[in-house]
C-alpha positions as a printed NumPy array, in Angstrom:
array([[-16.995,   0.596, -10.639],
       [-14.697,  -0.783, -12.837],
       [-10.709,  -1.285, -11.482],
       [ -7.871,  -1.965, -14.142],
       [ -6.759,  -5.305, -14.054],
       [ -3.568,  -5.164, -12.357],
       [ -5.319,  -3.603,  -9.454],
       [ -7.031,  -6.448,  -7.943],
       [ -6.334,  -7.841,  -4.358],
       [ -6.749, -11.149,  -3.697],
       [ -6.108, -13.325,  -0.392],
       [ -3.009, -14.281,  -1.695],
       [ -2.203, -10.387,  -1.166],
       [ -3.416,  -9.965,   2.516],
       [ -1.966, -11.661,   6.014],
       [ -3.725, -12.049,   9.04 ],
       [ -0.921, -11.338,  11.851],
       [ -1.687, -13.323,  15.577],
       [ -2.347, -10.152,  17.278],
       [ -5.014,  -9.552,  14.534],
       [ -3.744,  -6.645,  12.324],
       [ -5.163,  -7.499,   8.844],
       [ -2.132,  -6.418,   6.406],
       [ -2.954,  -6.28 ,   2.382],
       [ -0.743,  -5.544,  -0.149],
       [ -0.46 ,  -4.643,  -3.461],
       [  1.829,  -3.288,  -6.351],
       [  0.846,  -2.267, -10.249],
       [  3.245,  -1.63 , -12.853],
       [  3.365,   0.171, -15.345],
       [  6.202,   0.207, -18.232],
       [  7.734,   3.473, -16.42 ],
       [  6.356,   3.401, -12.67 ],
       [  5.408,   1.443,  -9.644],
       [  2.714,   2.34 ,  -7.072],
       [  3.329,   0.261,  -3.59 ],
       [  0.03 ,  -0.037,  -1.904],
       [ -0.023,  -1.618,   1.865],
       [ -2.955,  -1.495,   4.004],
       [ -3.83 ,  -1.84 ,   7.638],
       [ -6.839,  -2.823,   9.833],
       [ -7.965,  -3.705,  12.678],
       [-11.384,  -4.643,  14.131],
       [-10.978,  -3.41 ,  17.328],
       [ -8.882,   0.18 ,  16.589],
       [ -6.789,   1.84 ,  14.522],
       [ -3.169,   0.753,  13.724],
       [ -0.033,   2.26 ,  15.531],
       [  2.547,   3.539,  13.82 ],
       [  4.822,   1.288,  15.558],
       [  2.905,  -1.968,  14.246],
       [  2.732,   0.142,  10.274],
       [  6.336,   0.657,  10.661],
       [  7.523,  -2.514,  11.123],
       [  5.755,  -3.743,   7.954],
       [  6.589,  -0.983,   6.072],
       [ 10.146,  -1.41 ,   6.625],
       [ 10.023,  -5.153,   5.354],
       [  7.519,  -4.079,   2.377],
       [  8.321,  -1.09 ,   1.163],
       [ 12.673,  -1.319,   0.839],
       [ 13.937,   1.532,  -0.615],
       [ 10.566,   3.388,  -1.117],
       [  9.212,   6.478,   0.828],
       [  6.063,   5.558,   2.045],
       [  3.101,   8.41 ,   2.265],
       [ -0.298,   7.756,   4.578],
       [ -2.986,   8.949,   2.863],
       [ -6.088,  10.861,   4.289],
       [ -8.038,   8.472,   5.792],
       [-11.882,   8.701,   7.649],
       [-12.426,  10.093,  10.653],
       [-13.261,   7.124,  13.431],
       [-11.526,   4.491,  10.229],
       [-10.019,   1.438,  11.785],
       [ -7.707,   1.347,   8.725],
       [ -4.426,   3.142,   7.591],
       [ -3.176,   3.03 ,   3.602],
       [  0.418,   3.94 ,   2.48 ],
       [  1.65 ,   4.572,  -1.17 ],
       [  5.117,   4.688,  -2.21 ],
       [  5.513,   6.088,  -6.097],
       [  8.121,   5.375,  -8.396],
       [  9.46 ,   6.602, -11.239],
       [ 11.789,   6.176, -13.888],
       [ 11.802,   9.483, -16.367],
       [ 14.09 ,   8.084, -18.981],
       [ 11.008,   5.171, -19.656],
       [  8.969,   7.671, -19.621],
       [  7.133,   9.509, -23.068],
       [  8.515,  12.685, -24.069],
       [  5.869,  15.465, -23.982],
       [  5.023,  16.789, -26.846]])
């Protein structure tokens, strides 16, 4: 599988917190959107929403972040936040 450029994470995208939650994230550009990406794990279960909230407060200002479905007995939580701006955007033909 092939991933577009701008999509890679690196370490320099991901923290480790003391309490262990892993925390990655991630934004691509484009010349008339943004997709926010922040994921959450943890080896031992899956992530509150109290711990996601707190980092998606500091991550994610002025964005609504959406969960997205994740797998059943998954250890790990992923949140998008899209953004647009129409008047960048091509007219349809």
């Amino acid at each position: 599988m092939k991933l577009p450029v701008n999509r890679r994470v690196g370490e320099n995208h991901h923290a480790v917190t003391d309490d262990g939650l892993s925390v990655w994230y991630t934004i691509q550009v484009s010349p008339h959107s943004r997709i926010q990406e922040v994921v959450f794990e943890r080896q031992d279960r899956m992530p509150t929403d109290e711990e996601c909230g707190r980092w998606l407060q500091l991550l994610m200002v002025g964005a609504q972040a959406v969960e997205t479905p994740g797998l059943p007995g998954s250890r790990t939580r992923r949140f998008e936040a899209f953004e647009r701006d129409p008047e960048r955007e091509a007219p349809l033909a």
